[in-house]
N, C-alpha and C positions, 0 to 999 in steps of 0.2 A: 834632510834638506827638502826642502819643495817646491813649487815651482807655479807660475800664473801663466798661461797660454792663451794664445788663438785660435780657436779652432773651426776654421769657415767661419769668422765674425762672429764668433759665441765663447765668452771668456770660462776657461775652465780653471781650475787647481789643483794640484793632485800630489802626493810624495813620487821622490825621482828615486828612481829603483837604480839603476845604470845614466852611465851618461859615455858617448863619446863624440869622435870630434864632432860629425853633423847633427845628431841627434843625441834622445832622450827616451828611457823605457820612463813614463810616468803611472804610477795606480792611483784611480780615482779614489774618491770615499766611496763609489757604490763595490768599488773589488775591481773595476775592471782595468786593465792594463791598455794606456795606449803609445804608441809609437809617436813622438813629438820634434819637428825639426827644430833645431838651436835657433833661429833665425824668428822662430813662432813665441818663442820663450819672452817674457816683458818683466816680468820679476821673479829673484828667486828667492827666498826667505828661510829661516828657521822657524819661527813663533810669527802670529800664532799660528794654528792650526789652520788646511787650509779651509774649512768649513765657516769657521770663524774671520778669518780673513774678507771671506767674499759676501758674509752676511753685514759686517762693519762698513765694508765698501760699499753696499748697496745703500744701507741707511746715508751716508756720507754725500752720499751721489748725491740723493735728492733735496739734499739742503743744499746746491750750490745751483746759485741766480745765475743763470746764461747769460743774461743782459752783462751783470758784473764783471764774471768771468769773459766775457768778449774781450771788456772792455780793458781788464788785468793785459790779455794774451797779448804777446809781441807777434810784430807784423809779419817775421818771417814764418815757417814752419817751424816747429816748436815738438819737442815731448811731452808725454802726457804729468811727467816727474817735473817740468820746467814750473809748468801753468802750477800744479800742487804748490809748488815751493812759493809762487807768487800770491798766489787765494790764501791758502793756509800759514804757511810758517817754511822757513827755511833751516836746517830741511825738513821737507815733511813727512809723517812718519807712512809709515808704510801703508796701515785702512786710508790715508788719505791719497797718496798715489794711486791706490786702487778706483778711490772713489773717484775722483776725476777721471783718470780713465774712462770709467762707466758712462759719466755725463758725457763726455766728448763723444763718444759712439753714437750714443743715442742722440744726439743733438745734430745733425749733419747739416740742416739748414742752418747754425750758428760758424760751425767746424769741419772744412772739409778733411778729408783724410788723405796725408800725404806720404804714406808707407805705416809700414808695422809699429802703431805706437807714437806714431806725429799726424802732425795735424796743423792746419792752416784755414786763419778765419775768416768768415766769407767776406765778401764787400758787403755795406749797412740797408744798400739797393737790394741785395738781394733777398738778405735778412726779413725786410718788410714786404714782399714778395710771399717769400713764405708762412712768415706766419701770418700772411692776410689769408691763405691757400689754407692753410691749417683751421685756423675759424672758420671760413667757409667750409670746411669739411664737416668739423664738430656743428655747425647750425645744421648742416643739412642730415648731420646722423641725428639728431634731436628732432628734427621732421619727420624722418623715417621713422623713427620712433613714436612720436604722434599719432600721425598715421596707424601703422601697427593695432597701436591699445584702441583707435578707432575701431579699425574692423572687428577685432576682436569684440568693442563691445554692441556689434550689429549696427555701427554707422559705417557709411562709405564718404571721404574725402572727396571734394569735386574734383581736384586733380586726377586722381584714381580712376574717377568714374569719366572724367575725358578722355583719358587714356586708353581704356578696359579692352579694346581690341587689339591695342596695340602691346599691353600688358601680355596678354593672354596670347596671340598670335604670332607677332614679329617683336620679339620684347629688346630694347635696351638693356641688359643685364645691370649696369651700371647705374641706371636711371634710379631717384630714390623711391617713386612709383611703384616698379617693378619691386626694391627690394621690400619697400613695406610689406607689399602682399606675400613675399615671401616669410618676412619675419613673423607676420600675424597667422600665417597659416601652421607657420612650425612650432608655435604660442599655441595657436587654440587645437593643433593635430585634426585640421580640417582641412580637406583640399580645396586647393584653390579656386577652383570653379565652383564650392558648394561655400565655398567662406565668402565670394562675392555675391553669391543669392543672397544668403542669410543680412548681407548689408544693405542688399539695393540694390547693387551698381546694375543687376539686371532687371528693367521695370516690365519688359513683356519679352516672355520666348519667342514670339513672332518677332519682334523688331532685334534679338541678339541675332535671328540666324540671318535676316536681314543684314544687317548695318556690319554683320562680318564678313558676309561675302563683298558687300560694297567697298569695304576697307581694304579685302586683298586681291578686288580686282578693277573697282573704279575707285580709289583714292581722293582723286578730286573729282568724285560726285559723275552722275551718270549723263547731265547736261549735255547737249552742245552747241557750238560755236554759232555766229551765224554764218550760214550756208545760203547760198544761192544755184539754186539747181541750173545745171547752164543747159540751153538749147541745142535739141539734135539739128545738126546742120544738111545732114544727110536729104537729098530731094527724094523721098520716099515714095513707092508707090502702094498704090491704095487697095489692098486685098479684095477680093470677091467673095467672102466668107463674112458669114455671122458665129460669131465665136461664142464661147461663154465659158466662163471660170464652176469650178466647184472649190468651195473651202467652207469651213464653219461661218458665224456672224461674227464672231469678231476680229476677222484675218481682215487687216487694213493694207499687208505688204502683196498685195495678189500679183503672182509672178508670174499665173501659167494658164492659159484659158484651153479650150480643145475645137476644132469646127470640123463638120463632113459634110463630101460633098461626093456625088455620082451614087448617092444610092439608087436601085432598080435600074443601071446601066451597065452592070456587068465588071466596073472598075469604080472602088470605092476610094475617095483621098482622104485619109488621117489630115489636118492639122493641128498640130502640136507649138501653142507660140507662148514665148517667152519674153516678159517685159525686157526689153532694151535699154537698161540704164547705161549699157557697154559701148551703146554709140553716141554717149555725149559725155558721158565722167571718162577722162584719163588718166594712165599712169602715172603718180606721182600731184595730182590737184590737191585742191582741200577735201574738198570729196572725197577721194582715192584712201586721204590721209586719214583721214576719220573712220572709215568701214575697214582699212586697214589694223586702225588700234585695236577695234572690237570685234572682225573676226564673224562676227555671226548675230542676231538678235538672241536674246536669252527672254525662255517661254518659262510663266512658274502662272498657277492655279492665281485667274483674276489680273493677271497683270505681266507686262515683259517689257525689256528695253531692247529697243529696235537697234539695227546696228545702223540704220540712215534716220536720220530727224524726218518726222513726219510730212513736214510742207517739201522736202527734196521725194519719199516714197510718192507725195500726190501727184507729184511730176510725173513720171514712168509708169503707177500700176494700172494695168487692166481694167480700169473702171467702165461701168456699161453707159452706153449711150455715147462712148467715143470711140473716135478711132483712136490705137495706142501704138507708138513704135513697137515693133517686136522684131524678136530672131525668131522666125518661124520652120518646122520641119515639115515636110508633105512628105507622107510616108502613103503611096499608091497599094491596094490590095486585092487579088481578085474579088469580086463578092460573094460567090461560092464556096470556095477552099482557103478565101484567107492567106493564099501567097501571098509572098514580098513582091512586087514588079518592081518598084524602087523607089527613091527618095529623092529630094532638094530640098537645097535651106535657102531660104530668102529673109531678105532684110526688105520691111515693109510697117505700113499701117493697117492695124487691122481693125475692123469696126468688131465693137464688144458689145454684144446686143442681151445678156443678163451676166451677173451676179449670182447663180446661183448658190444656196447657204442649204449645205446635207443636213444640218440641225432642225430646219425648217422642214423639208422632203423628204430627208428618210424614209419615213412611215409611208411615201407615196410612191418611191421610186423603188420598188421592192424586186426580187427576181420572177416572182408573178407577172407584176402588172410588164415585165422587161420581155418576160417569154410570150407572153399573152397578150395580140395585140388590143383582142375583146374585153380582157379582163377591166373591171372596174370597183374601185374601192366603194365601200357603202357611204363617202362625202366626195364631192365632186373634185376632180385633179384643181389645184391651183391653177387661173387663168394662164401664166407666164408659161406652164406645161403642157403648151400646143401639141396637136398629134404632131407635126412635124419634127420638134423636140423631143418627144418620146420614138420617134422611127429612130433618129438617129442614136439615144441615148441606148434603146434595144439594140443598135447594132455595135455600138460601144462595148458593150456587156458582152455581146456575143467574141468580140474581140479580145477582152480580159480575157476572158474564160481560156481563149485559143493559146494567146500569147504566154500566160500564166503555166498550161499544160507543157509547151513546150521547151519553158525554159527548165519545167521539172525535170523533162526527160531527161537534159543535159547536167541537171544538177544532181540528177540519180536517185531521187528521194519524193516526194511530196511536202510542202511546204504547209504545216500544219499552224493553225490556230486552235490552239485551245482554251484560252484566256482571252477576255474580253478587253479592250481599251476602255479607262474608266475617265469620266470626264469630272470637273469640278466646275463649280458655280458658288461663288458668294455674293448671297443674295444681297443688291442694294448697291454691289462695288461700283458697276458702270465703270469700268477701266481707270477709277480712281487706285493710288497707290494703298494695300491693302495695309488695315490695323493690326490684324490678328484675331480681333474678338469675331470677326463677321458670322454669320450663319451661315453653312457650309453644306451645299447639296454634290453628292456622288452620283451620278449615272453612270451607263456600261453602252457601249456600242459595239457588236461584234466585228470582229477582225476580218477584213475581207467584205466585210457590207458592198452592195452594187457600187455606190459612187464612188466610197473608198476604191474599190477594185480597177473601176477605169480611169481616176486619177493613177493611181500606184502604176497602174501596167502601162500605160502612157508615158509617166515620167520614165519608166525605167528604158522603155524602147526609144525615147529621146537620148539621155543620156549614152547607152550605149552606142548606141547607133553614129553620133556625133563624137563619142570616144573613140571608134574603130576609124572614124574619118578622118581625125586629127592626127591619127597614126600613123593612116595612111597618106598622110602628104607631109610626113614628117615633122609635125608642130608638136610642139612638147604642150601635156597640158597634167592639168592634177588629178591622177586616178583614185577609184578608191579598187583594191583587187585582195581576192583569197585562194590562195594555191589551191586548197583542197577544204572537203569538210570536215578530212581528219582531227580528231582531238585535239585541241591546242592550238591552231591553226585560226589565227585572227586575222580579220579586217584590216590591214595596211594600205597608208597610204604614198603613191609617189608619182617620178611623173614618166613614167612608160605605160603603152595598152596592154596590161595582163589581164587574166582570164580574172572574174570574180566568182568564185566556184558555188557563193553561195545564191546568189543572184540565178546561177545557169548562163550568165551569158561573156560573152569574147573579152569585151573591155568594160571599163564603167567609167564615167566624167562625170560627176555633179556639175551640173548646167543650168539645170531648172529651175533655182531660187535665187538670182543674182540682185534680190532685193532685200535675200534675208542671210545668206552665205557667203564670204567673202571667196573663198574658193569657186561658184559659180559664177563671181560674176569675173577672176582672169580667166579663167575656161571659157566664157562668153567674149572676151577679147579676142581667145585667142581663135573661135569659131568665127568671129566677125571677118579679120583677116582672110579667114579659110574661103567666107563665101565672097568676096572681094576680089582676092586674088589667085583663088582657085593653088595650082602646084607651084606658084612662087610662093603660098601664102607663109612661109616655113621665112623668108627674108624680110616681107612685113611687119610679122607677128611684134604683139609689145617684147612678149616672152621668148629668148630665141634658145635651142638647143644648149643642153647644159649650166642656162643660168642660174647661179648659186640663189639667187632670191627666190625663185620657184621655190628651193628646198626650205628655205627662211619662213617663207609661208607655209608651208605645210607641219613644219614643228610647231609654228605659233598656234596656226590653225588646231593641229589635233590635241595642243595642252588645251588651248581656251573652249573647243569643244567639248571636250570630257568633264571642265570645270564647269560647266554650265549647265550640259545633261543630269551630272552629279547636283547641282544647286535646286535644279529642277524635280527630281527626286526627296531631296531633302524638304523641299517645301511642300508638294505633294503629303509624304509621311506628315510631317507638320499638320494639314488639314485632315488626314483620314484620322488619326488621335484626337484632333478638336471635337471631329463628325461622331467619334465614339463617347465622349463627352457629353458634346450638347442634347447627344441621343438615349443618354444614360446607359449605355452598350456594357454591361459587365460579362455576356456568354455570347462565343458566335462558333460558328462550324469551321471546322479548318482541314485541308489536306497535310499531311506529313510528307515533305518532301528529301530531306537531307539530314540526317543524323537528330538532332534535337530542332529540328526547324519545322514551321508550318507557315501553310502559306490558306489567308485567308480567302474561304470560297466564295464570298459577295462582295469585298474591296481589298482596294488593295496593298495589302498591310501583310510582310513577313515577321516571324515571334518565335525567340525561342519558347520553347513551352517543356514542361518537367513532367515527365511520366510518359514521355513518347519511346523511353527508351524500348528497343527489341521490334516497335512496331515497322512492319516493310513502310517502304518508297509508296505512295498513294493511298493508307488507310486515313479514311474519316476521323479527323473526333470533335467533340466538344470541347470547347477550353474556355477553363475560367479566366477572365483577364485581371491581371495586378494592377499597382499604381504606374499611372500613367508621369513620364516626366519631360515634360515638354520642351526642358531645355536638350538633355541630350536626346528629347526624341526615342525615349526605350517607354516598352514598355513587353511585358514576358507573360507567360500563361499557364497553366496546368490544366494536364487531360483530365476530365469529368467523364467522359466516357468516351466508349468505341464506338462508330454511329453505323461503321458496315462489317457484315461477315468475313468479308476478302476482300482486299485491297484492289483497287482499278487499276491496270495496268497503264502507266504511264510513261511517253517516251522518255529516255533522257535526251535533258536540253545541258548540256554542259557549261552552258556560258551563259543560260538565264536561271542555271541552280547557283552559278558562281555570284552575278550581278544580285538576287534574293536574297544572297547568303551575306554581301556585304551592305545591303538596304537594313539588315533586321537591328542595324543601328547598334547602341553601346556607348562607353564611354567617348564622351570627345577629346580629339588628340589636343592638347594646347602644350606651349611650348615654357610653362612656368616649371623651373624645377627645383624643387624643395630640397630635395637630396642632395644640391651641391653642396662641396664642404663650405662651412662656414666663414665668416670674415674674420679673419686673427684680431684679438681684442685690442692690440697697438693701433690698428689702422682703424677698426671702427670709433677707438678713441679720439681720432683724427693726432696721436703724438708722433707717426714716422709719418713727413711728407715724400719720402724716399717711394713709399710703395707705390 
């Protein structure tokens, strides 16, 4: 005797070895024995055979019209033996019981299922429902499929290629986009990222690393709204001070200019002032809303999107020949030794009497001509670099130098530059959005340059200094702090004054850039307040103790910072690969700094390189360079030779060998993946709308 079974919705057959009351030992034809409830059981037969049984039922199945058989079924629920005896013959014989069965199962959009072996047929609504779902499914696997033999044969679909970020980044798995590229990749055993090269879909490496970052961080485009910068209401008064900014030529956001006053009197006053967008945008405007979304401007070689529209920045920055709102610090100092005597911050207009651009100066404002008041370069100083200007700019320096030394002492270390800052230029951009092809010029400025040195040391005695003050009158603001300079021991940030151990000093508040940092400019609120209402300013403040949005901002903040500095990076790399390109670069020098890595000694470009194995931390070598690939930005090299006897000893940096180690580029991560299991051929058929 035999038997026809259910087993999880998969019809079995098998000989009945045992049988009692609830159950059945059944063996299949492959040998194996299974355990079968009576209740599972749908038929039991002698003849034929049950191999032959389920192969006659399968043939049987597929001759019988659903349309018909609907139309046969009676309207209650029904057996799968009722419908046979109606289609076929009365009664019908056994392959035909079977075969009905089979179609009924498989058919669910005609027949629903109303227990083991019945079934009930749908309404004619729903019928047409589905099998319109059903077509629609079979067309769109017949696209996917198109598609597919496309890329395969090195064309790319314009859907595809609309798509291509979205494919590749944040993918709809479901999408038939997404699956073509998956079917054509697992077709031609190309990965996905090198099967859309080979189509097209990418027309220039510059514009994929581009228009990907645009995709997963400005979606609807980097635009904005219109703005109307609103008016300081504040009656301001008018500073005694000629101020002047230092930045490159093309800083449009100037946040922070410097003035002194009381030289050869024995007390010298620091001014330290800071554009004041914080006393006309507030919490919660359109304004507010907008520098909110984005957090910070984002800076890449030739070009950056601000985080304020340009005609709201011409409001607020430092421009020369006005007077400009600021939050100003006076930091009082003996002029001999350089004590602190002390500080105020005022809220005022300050008249900005240059613009200076250190791209321009450098070469004049040197630590010569800064020590030396005789010194004189062999081309006459620029008119604008009055002796006046130069007294105070010499005692500027003199002040770097003090302030600098003593935050080492507290930081226990000296603060070393060994690497140059490298600059880029593409020639002919003019702050237009860049191609990609441009000509691309590298330069290097050392770290710690004079003017660099007196903006740097400036800013940091502003911020801290305004950090330790907000603490002390208890206003909560956004620090950045590091416990120690211990191994592993990162830059966090939050909103208490802790020590920044790398810095050397008490507290730290980014304050400084409230034109380019969304973090300085609530820190700028909340100093506003401070200098207003002095020890109530803590009940003023926008931001009051414990506010959950403080914290809101600083996770946004520190993701969309890292995403930016990273983006910045990435497009840097972009241009030093061009520069070795258009420069025909196939050999450069390189230091060895971490297991197979080097790091190059004229730009700035980390590579793995092959045959560095065994050599120490700082040996020289030669390296030949391989192909360059400018999508994922790799590009590798092999030692040619050893270029020093004995390696230079080099400090370790543990967190700019980490940051080197993760520039030296590689595959890029995309989110396409080939290796998922496949589609079961029933649904890619589009015949189960069940799935």
């Amino acid at each position: 005797m035999h038997a026809l079974f259910d087993e999880a919705g998969k019809f079995l057959a098998g000989r009945i070895l045992s049988e009692a009351e609830a159950s059945l030992q059944v063996e299949l034809e492959s040998g194996k024995r299974v355990k079968v409830k009576t209740a599972n059981v749908l038929l039991k037969f002698e003849k034929p055979a049950p191999a032959e049984l389920l192969g006659a039922a399968q043939a049987l199945s597929e001759s019988i019209e659903l349309d018909l058989a609907w139309e046969f079924a009676p309207e209650d629920d029904f057996g799968f033996a009722d419908l046979a005896a109606v289609y076929f013959q009365d009664p019908p014989t056994l392959p035909q019981q079977a075969g009905t069965l089979l179609r009924l199962h498989e058919a669910p959009h005609y027949f629903r299922r109303a227990g083991k072996g019945r079934y009930k047929k749908a309404p004619a609504e729903i019928i047409q429902q589905a099998l319109a779902a059903i077509e629609k499914k079979r067309l769109i696997q017949e696209q996917i499929v198109e598609w597919a033999q496309a890329l395969g044969r090195g064309e790319c679909p314009q859907p595809i290629r609309e798509q291509l970020y979205k494919i590749l980044f944040k993918p709809d798995k479901n999408a038939p986009e997404y699956k073509a590229v998956v079917e054509a990749s697992r077709a031609t055993h190309l990965a996905p990222l090198d099967l859309l090269q080979k189509a097209g879909a990418i027309d220039s490496p510059y514009q994929f690393h581009w228009r990907r970052f645009l995709f997963e961080n400005f979606p609807k485009g980097y635009g904005f709204p219109a703005l109307v910068a609103p008016e300081i209401k504040d009656e301001l008064p008018l500073a005694s001070v000629q101020a002047y900014s230092i930045d490159d030529s093309a800083t449009t956001e100037i946040d922070d200019a410097l003035s002194v006053q009381g030289l050869g009197t024995g007390t010298v006053t620091v001014g330290i002032h800071i554009a004041a967008p914080g006393l006309a945008v507030q919490r919660g405007d359109p304004i507010d809303n907008v520098s909110r979304a984005r957090l910070s401007t984002v800076y890449m070689p030739g070009y950056k999107i601000t985080m304020l529209p340009d005609e709201v920045v011409q409001r607020y920055t430092l421009q020369e020949g006005r007077a400009c709102p600021a939050v100003s610090l006076y930091v009082a100092f003996k002029e001999d030794s350089l004590e602190v005597l002390g500080h105020d911050t005022r809220l005022e207009c300050v008249p900005i009497a240059h613009n200076l651009r250190h791209d321009q100066i450098d070469g004049v404002v040197t630590t010569a001509w800064l020590e030396d008041l005789s010194f004189k370069h062999a081309t006459p100083d620029p008119d604008h670099l009055s002796a006046g200007l130069r007294t105070e700019l010499a005692f500027l320096h003199r002040l770097a130098r003090h302030l600098k030394a003593q935050r080492e002492v507290v930081r226990g270390k000296p603060e070393t530059f060994n690497r140059p800052d490298y600059t880029f230029k593409l020639v002919g951009n003019e702050g237009a959005e860049p191609q990609g092809s441009e000509q691309v010029q590298i330069g290097t400025r050392s770290r710690g340059a004079p003017l660099d040195l007196m903006v740097a040391e400036a800013m940091i005695l502003a911020n801290s200094t305004w950090g330790q003050w907000l603490g002390e009158l208890g206003v909560p603001a956004i620090y950045r702090s590091q416990a120690s300079l211990a191994p592993g021991m990162k830059v966090r940030m939050g909103t208490k004054a802790l020590p920044h151990a790398g810095l050397g000093v008490k507290s730290y508040a980014w304050s400084t850039s409230p034109l380019r940092r969304y973090t300085d400019l609530v820190n700028q609120w909340q100093i506003i307040a401070c200098a207003r209402h002095g020890k109530t300013a803590a009940l003023a403040a926008p931001f009051k103790p414990k506010d959950a949005d403080l914290f809101s901002i600083i996770s946004g903040f520190d993701a969309a910072y890292s995403t930016y500095n990273g983006y910045q990076a990435t497009i840097e790399r972009y241009w030093t690969l061009k520069y070795l390109q258009q420069r025909g670069i196939t050999e450069l020098e390189a230091t060895v700094f971490k297991d197979n890595l080097a790091r190059a000694d004229t730009l700035p470009l980390v590579l793995p390189v092959m045959g560095a194995q065994g050599l120490p931390r700082g040996a020289r070598v030669l390296v030949r360079l391989g192909n360059i690939d400018e999508v994922a930005l790799d590009v590798s090299g092999t030692v040619l030779e050893r270029l020093d006897a004995e390696a230079a000893p080099m400090e370790e940096e543990e967190a700019e060998d980490a940051e080197a180690e993760h520039l030296a580029a590689g595959p890029i991560a995309i989110a396409v993946d080939v290796n998922e299991s496949e589609t079961p051929a029933a649904e890619a058929s589009g015949d189960n709308p069940s799935s």
